[in-house]
N, C-alpha and C positions, 0 to 999 in steps of 0.2 A: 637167761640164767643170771642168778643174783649175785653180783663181785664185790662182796662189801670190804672197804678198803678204809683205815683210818687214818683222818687227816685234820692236821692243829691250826686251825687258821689263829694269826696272828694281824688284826688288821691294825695295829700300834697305832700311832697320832694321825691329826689334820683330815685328810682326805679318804686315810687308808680304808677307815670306816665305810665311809659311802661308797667307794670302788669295789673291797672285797664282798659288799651285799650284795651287788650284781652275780656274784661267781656265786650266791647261796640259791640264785634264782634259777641258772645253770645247772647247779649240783640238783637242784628239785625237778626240772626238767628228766635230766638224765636217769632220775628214778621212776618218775612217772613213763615216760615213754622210751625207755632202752634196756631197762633193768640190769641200770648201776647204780646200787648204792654205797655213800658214803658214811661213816660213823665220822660225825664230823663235832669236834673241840674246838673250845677258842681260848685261848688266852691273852695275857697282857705281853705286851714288850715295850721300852724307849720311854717315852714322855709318862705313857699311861700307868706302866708298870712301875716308873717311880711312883707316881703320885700314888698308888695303893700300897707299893711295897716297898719303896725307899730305898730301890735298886732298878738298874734299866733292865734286868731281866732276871726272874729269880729262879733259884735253883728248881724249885716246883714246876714251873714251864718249863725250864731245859729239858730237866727229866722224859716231861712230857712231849717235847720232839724230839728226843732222840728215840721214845718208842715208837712214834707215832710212822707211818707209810710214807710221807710226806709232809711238809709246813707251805700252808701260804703266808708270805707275808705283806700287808697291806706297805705303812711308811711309817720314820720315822722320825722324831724330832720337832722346831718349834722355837719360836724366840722365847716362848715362855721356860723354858731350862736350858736359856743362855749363860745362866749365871752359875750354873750349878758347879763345882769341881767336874776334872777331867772324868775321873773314873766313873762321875755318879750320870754325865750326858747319855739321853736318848741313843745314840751312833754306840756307844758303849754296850750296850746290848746287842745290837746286830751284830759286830763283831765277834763279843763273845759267842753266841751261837753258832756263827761260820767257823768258827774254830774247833768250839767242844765237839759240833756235829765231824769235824774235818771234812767241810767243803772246802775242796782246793778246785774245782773246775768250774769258773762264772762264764755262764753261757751268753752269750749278749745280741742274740740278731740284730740287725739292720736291716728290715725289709720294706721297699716303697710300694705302695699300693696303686695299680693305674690309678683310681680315684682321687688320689691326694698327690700325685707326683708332680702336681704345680703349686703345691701347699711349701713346696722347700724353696730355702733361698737359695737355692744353684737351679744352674740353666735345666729345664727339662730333659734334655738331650744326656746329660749327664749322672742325673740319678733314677730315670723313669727304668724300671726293669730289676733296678739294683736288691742284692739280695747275698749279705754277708752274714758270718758267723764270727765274733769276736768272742776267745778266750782266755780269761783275763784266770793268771795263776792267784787264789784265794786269801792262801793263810800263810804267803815265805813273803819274803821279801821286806820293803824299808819299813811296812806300817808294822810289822811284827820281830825285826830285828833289835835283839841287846847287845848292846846297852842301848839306852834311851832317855832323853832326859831332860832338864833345865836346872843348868848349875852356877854359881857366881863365885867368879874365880878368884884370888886373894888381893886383885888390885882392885876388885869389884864389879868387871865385867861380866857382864852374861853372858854365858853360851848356851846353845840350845842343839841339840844331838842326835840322830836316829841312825839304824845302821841297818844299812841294804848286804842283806846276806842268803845265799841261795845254796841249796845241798843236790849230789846227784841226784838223789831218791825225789826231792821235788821238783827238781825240771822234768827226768824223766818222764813220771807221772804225766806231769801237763801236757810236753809231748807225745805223749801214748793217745792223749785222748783228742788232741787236733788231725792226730791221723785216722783216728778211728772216725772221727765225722767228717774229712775229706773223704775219706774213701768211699761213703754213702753220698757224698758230694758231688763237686766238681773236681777234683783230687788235687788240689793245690793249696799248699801251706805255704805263709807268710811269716814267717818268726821277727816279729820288733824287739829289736834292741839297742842298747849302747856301746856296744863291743868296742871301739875307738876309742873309749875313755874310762869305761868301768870293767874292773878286772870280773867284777858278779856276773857280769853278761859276756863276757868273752866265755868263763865257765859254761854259764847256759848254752849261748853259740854252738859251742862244740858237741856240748850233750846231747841238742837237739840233731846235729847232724850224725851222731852216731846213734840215736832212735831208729830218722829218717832210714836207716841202710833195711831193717823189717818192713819199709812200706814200697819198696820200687816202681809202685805206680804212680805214686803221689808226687809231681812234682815240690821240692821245695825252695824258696827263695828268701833271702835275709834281709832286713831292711833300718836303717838307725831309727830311732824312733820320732825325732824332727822331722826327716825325708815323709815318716809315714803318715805325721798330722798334715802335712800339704798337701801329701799322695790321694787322701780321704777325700780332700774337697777338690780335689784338679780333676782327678782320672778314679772315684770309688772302685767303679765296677772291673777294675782289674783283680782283685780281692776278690777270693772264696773263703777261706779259713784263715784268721791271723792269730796269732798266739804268740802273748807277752807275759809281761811281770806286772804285779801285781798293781806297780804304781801307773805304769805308760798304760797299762787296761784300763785303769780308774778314767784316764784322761783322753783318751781314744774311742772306747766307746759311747762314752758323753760326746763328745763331734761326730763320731759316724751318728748318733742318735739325731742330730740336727740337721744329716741330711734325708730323712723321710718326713721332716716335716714337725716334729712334735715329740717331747717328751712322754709324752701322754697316749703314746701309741706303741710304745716298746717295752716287750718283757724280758727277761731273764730265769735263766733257773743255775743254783749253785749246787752242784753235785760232790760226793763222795766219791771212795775205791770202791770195789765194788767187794762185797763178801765171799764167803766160800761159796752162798749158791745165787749168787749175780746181784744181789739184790744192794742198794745204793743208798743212802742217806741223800736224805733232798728237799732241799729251800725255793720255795720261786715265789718272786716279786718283780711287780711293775720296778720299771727305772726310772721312772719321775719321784721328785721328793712326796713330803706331807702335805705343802701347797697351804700354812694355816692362813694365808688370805682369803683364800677362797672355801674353806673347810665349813660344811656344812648348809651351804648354801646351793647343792643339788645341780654342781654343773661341772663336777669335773668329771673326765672321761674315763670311764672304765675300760677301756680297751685293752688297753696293758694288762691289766690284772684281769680278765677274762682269754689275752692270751697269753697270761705266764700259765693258768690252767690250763691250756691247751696244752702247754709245754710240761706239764704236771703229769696230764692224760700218755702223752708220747714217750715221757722219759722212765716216770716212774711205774707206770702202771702197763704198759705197751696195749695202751688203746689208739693205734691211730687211727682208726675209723673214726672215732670221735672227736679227736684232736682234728682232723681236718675238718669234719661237720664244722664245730666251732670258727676256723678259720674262714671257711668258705660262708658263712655267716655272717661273720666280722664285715670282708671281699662285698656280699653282694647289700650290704645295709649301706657301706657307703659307697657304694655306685648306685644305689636308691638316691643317695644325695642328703642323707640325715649326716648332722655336726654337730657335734661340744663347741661352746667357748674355743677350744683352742685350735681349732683343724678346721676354725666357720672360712667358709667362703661363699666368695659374692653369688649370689641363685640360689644359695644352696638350704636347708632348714635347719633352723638351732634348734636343739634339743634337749634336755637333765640327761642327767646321770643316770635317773631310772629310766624315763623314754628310752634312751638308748639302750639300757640292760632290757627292757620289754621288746625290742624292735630286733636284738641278737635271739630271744626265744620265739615271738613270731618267725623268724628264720628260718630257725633250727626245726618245726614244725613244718615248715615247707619242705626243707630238705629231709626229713626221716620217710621218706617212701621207699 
């Protein structure tokens, strides 16, 4: 049966391009041999959408993801709109969209693949098996708290300002939704914070443990957020679900990302509330940057961005038949022993960008019986 579903790809600057082409290869697949089709959009965001529209995302693409089923998003950003004013940078767009759309829930796996689990720099023993969930709160916290600013004081000093500020209604939220994916889990939540010196987090603390009293099966445990960046690279695999603020997410997720080995192998998806009949508002992009070093020259890895659609497939659409197909895909091409530039190891074969996007559909072919 035919599921046709609409979805905005946005594959912004540097790499995003050549990474979200692989997912069109995917999306052609799944119509030819599963019969799912997409009505699939593209538009501008960041570096690119200035250059046509003189804004990092214009109100005509907003529009256009907030009807659309889902957005993928490629990357964004670039030395080349270094210079630009705050408001008018590439990141200025991503933003705004996480907001307009209200994704408050960044879903951030950490998953090491036997194939690659000697690809990280910690000892094997330590993150071979590993397999986290980090969610990082979206749209509260210091990147979105007022006042905000850069002001010169009257003896001439600068100062420079932002305000970390958190309401029940968004912690709870964020909390609702770590227990909802322990629970389909290993039932264990990790709440990162600063409670010891920030009055915002002492708030959160509490909130989350008066969530916790709805989940009685879920174990929960609290943790400073320092304790938790050494805890990541000491002992990972203690961790099933951990759930912060907005900033300790930005910064935590990025280090658990470098213990599987590579940027360039983790996705994410930012979700919404859900509406009156369940349906979610929803972002998913790779977590590596634009990469414009290497942009265009057919060797960065699409991994990420063919399993943030997997996470696409699971979250928003509830295909997980197909969301796994795609993983177990991903699983058996490198334990074949094919690598990008950044995941190469010694024996192993280097590959493009599209090899490897042709080598996940030879796959996916094997496995449709």
């Amino acid at each position: 049966m035919s599921k046709t579903k609409t979805l905005l790809m946005l594959p912004g600057d540097g790499i995003g391009v050549e990474v979200t082409g692989q997912v069109r290869r995917v999306i052609d697949w799944l119509s030819r041999k599963r019969g799912v089709t997409f009505d699939v959009r593209e538009g501008l965001i960041g570096g690119a959408s200035y250059d046509r529209h003189g804004t990092p995302l214009s109100d005509e693409t907003l529009a256009e993801a907030m009807a659309a089923d889902a957005v993928l998003l490629g990357a964004v950003g670039g030395p080349k709109w270094d210079d630009l004013p705050f408001d008018k940078k590439p990141e200025r767009g991503l933003l705004r969209i996480r907001k307009e759309m209200g994704l408050f829930a960044n879903l951030r796996p950490a998953v090491v693949f036997d194939a690659l689990a000697d690809a990280s720099t910690l000892k094997l023993e330590v993150v071979k098996g590993l397999d986290i969930m980090i969610l990082r709160e979206l749209t509260g916290g210091i990147y979105f708290g007022q006042p905000r600013g850069i002001e010169t004081l009257p003896d001439g000093t600068r100062k420079g300002f932002n305000t970390l500020v958190y309401t029940t209604p968004e912690i709870q939220r964020i909390a609702r939704a770590a227990f909802d994916l322990a629970m389909k889990r290993n039932k264990k939540v990790c709440s990162v914070d600063k409670a010891n010196v920030l009055e915002s987090t002492v708030l959160w603390r509490e909130e989350v443990i008066a969530v916790s009293k709805d989940y009685p099966e879920v174990e929960l445990s609290h943790m400073y957020v320092d304790n938790a960046a050494m805890q990541l690279v000491r002992n990972p695999k203690q961790f099933d679900v951990m759930v912060t603020t907005n900033m300790f997410g930005d910064i935590l997720s990025d280090c658990a990302a470098m213990l599987t080995g590579s940027l360039g192998m983790l996705p994410s998806a930012s979700l919404g509330a859900p509406d009156a009949e369940g349906r979610r508002k929803a972002l998913y992009e790779p977590v590596h940057g634009s990469a414009p070093d290497i942009a265009g020259r057919d060797i960065a890895n699409p991994l990420a961005t063919l399993l943030s659609f997997s996470m696409m497939l699971r979250y928003s659409f509830d295909m997980d038949a197909e969301a796994d197909m795609i993983e177990r895909a991903v699983k058996n091409v490198l334990a074949g022993g094919l690598r990008t530039a950044d995941i190469m190891q010694a024996g192993k074969a280097k590959v493009s960008t599209s090899v490897m996007g042709e080598a996940i559909v030879r796959e996916l072919d094997k496995l449709n019986v």
